[in-house]
C-alpha positions in Angstrom: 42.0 -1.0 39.8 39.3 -1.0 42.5 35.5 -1.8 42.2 34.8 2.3 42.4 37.5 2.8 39.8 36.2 0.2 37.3 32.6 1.4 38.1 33.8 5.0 37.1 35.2 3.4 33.7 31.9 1.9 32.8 29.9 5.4 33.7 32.3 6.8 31.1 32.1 4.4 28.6 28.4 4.8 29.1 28.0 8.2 28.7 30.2 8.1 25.3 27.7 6.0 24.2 25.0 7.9 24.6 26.5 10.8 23.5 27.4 8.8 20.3 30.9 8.6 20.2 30.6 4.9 19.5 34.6 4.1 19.1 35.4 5.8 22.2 32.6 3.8 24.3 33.7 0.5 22.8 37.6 2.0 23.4 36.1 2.1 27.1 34.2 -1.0 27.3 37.3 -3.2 26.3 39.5 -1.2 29.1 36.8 -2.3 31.7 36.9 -6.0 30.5 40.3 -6.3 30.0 40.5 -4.9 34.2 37.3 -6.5 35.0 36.5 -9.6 32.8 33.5 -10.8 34.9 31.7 -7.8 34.3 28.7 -8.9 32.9 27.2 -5.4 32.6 30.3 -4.4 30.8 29.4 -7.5 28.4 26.3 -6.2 27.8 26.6 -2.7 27.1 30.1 -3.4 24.5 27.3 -6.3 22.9 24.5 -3.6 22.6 27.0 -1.4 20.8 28.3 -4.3 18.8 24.7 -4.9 17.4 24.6 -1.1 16.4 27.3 -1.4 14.2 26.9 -4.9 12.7 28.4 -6.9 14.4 25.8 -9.9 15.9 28.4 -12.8 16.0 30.3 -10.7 18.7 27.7 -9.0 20.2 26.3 -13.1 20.9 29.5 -14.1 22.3 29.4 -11.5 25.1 25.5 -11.6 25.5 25.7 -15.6 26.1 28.3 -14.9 28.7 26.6 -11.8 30.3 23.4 -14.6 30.8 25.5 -17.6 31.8 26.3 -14.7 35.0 23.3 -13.5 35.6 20.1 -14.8 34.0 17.6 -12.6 34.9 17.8 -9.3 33.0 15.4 -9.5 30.4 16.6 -6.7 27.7 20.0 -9.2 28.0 17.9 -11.9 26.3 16.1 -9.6 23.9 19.1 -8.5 22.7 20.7 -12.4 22.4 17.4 -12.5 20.2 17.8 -9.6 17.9 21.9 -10.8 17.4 20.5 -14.0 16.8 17.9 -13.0 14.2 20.0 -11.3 12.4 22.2 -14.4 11.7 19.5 -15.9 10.3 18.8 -18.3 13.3 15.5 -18.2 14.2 14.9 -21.1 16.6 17.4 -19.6 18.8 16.1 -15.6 18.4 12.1 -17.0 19.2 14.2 -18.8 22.4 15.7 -15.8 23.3 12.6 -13.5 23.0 10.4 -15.9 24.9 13.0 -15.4 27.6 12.5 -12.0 27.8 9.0 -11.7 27.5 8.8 -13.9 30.3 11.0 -11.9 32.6 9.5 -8.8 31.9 5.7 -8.9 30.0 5.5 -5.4 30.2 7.5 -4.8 27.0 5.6 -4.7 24.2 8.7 -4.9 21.7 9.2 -8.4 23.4 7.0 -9.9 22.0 6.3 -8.2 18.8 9.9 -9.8 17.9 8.4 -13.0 19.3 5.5 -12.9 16.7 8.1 -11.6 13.9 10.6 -14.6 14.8 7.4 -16.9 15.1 5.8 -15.7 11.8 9.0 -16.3 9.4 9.2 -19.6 11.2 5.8 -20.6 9.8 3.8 -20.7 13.6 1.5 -18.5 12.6 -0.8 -19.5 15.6 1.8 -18.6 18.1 2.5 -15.1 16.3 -0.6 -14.2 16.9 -0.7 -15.2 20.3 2.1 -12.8 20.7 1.1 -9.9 18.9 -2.3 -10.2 21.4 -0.2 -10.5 24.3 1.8 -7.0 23.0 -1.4 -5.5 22.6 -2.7 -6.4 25.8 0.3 -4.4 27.1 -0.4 -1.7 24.6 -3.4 -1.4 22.8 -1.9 1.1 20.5 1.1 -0.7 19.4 1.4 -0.5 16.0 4.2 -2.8 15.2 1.5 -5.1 16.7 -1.0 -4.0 14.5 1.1 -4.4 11.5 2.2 -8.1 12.3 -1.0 -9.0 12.6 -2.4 -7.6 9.2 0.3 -9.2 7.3 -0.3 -12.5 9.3 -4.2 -11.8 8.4 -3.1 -11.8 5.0 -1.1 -14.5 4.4 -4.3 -16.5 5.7 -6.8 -14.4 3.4 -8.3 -12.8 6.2 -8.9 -9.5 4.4 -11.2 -8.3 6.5 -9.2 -8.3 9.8 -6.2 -7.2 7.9 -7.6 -4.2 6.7 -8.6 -3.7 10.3 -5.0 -3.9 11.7 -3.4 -2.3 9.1 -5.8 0.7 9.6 -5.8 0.5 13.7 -1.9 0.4 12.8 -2.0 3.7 10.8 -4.0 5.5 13.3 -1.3 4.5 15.9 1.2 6.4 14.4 0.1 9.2 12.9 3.2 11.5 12.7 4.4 8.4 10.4 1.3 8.7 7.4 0.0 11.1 5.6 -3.2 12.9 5.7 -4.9 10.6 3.3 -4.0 7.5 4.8 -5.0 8.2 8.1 -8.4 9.6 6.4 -9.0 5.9 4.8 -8.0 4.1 7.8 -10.5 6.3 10.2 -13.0 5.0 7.9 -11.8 1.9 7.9 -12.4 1.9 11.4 -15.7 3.1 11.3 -14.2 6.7 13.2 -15.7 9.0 10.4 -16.2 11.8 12.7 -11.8 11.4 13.2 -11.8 11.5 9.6 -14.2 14.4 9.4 -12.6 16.5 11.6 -9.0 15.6 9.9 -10.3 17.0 6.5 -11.8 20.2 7.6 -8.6 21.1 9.4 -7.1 20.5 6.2 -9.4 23.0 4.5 -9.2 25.4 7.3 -5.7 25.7 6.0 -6.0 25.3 2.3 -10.0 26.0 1.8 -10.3 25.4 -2.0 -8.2 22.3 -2.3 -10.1 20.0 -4.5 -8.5 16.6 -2.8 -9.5 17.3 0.9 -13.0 18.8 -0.7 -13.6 15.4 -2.6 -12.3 13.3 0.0 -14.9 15.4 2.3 -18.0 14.4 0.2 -16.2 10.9 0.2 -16.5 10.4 3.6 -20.1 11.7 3.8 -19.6 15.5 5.0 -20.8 16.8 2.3 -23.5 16.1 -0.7 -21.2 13.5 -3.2 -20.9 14.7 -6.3 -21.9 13.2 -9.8 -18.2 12.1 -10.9 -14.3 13.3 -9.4 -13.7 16.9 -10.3 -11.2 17.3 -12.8 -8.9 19.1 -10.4 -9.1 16.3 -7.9 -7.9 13.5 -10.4 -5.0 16.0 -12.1 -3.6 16.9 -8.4 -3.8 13.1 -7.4 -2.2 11.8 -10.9 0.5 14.7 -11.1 1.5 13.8 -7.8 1.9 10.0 -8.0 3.3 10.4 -11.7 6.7 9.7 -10.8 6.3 6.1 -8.9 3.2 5.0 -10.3 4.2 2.5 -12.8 6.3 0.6 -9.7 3.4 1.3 -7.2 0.6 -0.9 -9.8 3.6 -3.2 -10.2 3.7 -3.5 -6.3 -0.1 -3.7 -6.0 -0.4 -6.6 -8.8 -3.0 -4.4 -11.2 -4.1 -6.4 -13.3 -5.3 -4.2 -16.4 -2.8 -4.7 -18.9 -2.5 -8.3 -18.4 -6.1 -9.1 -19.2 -6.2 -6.5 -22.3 -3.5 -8.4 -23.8 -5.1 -11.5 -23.2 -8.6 -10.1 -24.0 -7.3 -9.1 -27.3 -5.3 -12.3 -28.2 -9.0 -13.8 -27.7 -10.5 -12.0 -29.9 -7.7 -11.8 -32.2 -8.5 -8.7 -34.1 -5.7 -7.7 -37.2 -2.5 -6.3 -36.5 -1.4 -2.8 -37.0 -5.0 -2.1 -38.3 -7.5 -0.5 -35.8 -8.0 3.2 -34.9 -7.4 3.2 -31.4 -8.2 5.2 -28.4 -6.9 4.8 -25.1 -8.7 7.1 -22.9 -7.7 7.8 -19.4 -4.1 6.3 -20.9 -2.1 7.4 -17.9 1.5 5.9 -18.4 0.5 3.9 -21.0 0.5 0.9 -19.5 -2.1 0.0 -21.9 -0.8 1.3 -24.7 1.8 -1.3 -24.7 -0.5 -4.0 -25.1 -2.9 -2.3 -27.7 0.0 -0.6 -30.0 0.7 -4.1 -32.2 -3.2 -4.0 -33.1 -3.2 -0.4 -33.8 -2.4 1.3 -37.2 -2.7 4.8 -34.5 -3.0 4.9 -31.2 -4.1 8.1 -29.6 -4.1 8.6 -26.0 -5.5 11.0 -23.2 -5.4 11.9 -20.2 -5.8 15.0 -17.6 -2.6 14.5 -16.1 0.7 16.2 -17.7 2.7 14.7 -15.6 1.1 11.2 -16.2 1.0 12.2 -20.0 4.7 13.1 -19.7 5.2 9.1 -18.7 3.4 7.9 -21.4 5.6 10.1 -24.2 8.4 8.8 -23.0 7.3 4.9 -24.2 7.2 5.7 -27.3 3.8 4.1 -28.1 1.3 6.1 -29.1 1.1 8.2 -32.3 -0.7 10.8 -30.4 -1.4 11.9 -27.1 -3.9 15.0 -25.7 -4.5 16.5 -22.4 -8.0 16.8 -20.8 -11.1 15.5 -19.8 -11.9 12.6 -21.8 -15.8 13.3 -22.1 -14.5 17.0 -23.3 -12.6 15.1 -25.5 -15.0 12.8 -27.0 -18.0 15.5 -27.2 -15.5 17.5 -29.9 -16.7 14.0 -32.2 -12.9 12.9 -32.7 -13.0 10.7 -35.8 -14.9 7.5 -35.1 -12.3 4.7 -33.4 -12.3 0.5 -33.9 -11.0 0.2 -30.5 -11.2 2.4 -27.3 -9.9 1.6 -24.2 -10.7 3.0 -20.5 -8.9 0.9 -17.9 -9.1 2.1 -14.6 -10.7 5.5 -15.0 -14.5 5.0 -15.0 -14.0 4.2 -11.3 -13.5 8.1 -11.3 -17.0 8.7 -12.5 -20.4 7.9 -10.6 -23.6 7.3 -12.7 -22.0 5.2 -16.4 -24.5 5.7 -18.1 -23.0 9.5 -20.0 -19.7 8.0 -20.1 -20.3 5.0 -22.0 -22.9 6.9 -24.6 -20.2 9.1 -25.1 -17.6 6.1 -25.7 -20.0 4.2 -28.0 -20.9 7.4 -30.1 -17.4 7.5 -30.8 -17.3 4.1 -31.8 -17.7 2.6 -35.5 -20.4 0.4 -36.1 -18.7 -3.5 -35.3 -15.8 -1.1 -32.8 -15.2 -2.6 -29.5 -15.1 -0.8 -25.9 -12.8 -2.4 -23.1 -13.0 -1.3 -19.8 -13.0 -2.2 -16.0 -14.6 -0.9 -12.9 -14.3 -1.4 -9.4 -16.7 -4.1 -8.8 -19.6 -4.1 -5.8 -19.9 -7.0 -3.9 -23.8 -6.7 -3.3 -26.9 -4.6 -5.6 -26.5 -0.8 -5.0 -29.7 0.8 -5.3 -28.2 4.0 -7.1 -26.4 1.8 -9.3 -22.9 3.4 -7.6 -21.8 4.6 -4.4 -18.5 7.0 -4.0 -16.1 4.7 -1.7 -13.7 6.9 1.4 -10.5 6.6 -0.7 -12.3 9.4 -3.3 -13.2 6.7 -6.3 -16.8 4.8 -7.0 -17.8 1.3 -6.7 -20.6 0.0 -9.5 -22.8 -2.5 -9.3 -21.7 -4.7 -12.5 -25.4 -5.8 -13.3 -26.1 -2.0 -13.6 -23.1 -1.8 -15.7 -24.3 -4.4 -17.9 -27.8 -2.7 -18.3 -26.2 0.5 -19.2 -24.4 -0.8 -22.1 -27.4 -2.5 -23.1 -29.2 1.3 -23.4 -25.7 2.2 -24.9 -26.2 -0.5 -27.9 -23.6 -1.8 -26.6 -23.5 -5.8 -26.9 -21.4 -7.8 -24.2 -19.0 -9.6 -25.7 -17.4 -10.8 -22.6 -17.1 -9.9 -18.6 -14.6 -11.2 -16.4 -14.9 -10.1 -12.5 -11.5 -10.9 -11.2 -9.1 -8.3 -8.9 -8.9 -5.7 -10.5 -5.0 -5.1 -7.8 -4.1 -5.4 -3.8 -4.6 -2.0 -1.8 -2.7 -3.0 1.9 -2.3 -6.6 0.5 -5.9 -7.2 -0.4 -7.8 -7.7 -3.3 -9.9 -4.7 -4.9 -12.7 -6.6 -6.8 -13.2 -5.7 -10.3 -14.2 -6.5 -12.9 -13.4 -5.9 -17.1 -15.9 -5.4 -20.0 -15.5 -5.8 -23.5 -18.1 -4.8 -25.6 -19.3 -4.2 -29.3 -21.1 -1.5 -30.9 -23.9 -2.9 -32.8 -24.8 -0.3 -35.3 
């Protein structure tokens, strides 16, 4: 067969590959070997094929020979990498990347698999050099962006993670939702971006109460006293499904310090009244239901409420607003609980006269908040993601004016949000008359 021929063969192989008719190109690629066994091209292509159907021991064999030919083709050694990588050997795959980020610098996906083959080798110091070095190529590049939050965070440097992992977002927007790309604007300091985001969203939909809320949120417009009710039912309905994996994911902490708050204070079992307000799931309600002779929960969310029913811990469970609820004067409870919904409600100071009212004299209030890092002169302040910090010392003054005494407060995580730690911290409290 003559050079044209055998260069004809390899056009069609080619072009069967493209087109996606994967057994005919590798039919073609083995004709051209078998004619042409030198054909390091040929070795190439059949090896890039190889890879896309799982095959990296192969695809290396032919790679390694395509090189041995001619050394100087950079995507050759990438691809040696990504067979070799996904054999497990990573010496060899950083090797082979370094290779081809040295032939051609221009590629940012070169050395993002540097940095990846770097970081699960432990040099985190030499991942980083490479994500820089992709980014230098391409400011934008998100995978870059991405390996570097997760490199941040592995070395507890939340704040430039959260940076990344935003800059990240923002660099692929057709790949997040509206919300996420909302935060991460923020994030970023871009609130104008994030501004402009949410009133094309309620150009569309005017009235919706989650871009309205997120709106205030992100200072365009006045923030309002606590979440409406429609803004927490929409976000709850909507995350119903996943949301006992997602807090499992994001290490939430709630449940695990209620049960070990109550073994502390070691109250009788199968004895209290108990009322588990803002229930959700009730991923509480597993660790309150051996103290409780009945165990009421509510929550605004059917979908959340549906969760909960189907745990088959609580005696009772109600729908709505839990200050609606408590201002009917339910009968007086021993115990209530409200983990992870005060951070839904700005000034505390209603919500927790409401909660001891509907306490009995000696009952004991657990909750948690999202925790401020430094004095807030309001007391609160509603955060870009829709819910409200506190200031803990606030907190602490409120239940105070409450006559509520504090029995014990532990500021801890409260669970991760892009890997890092949301500070919070958990109350437990007595009524004293």
């Amino acid at each position: 067969m003559s050079a044209e021929d055998l260069n004809a063969c390899l056009r069609e192989a080619q072009r069967s590959h493209l087109e996606g008719d994967w057994a005919e190109a590798e039919r073609r690629y083995r004709s051209c070997l078998r004619d042409w066994p030198a054909c390091a091209a040929a070795k190439s292509f059949l090896a890039f094929l190889l890879l896309q159907t799982q095959r990296p021991g192969e695809a290396e064999s032919l790679l390694s020979e395509a090189i041995c030919s001619e050394t100087g083709h950079a995507d050759w050694h990438f691809s040696l990498g990504m067979a070799q990588a996904r054999q497990g050997r990573l010496g060899d795959a950083r090797r082979a990347f370094a290779a081809a980020a040295e032939l051609d610098g221009g590629q940012p996906m070169y050395w993002t698999n540097l940095a990846a083959a770097c970081e699960q080798g432990d040099d985190l110091a030499a991942a980083e050099q490479a994500c820089r070095q992709a980014l230098a190529v391409d400011g934008a590049c998100a995978d870059a962006h991405f390996l570097l939050a997760g490199l941040y965070l592995r070395q507890e440097r939340h704040a430039e993670a959260r940076r990344h992992n935003a800059l990240g977002i923002v660099a692929q927007p057709a790949e997040h939702g509206p919300i996420a790309r909302i935060e991460a604007y923020c994030e970023l300091d871009r609130r104008e971006e994030a501004l402009a985001l949410l009133r094309g969203w309620l150009a569309q939909v005017p009235d919706d109460p989650v871009a309205l809320h997120l709106l205030a949120a992100c200072g365009g417009a006045e923030p309002p006293p606590q979440c409406s009710p429609e803004f927490i039912r929409r976000t709850f309905d909507a995350n119903a499904e996943a949301f006992d994996a997602t807090l499992a994911s994001l290490r939430y902490q709630g449940p695990q310090w209620l049960a070990q708050c109550l073994k502390r204070l070691g109250p009788p079992t199968a004895a209290l009244e108990v009322l588990d307000l803002g229930c959700g799931t009730g991923l509480a309600g597993v660790a309150l239901r051996p103290y409780a002779r009945r165990l009421q929960g509510v929550d605004i969310s059917g979908e959340m409420l549906g969760r909960a029913a189907a745990k088959s811990v609580y005696d009772a469970l109600t729908q709505g607003d839990i200050i609606e609820f408590l201002a009917e004067l339910p009968p007086a409870s021993d115990l209530i609980c409200c983990l992870d919904t005060l951070s839904y409600f700005g000034d505390l100071g209603p919500a927790l006269n409401w909660m001891a009212r509907a306490l009995k004299p000696g009952g004991l209030l657990l909750f948690s908040i999202e925790r401020a890092l430094r004095a807030l002169p309001e007391g609160h302040l509603l955060q870009p993601c829709g819910r409200y910090l506190h200031d803990p010392d606030r907190v602490e003054a409120q239940l105070t004016a409450c006559r509520l005494r504090l029995l014990e407060r532990q500021d801890m995580m409260l669970r991760e949000e892009a890997g890092c730690p949301v500070s919070g911290a958990f109350y437990c409290a007595e009524r004293l008359d």
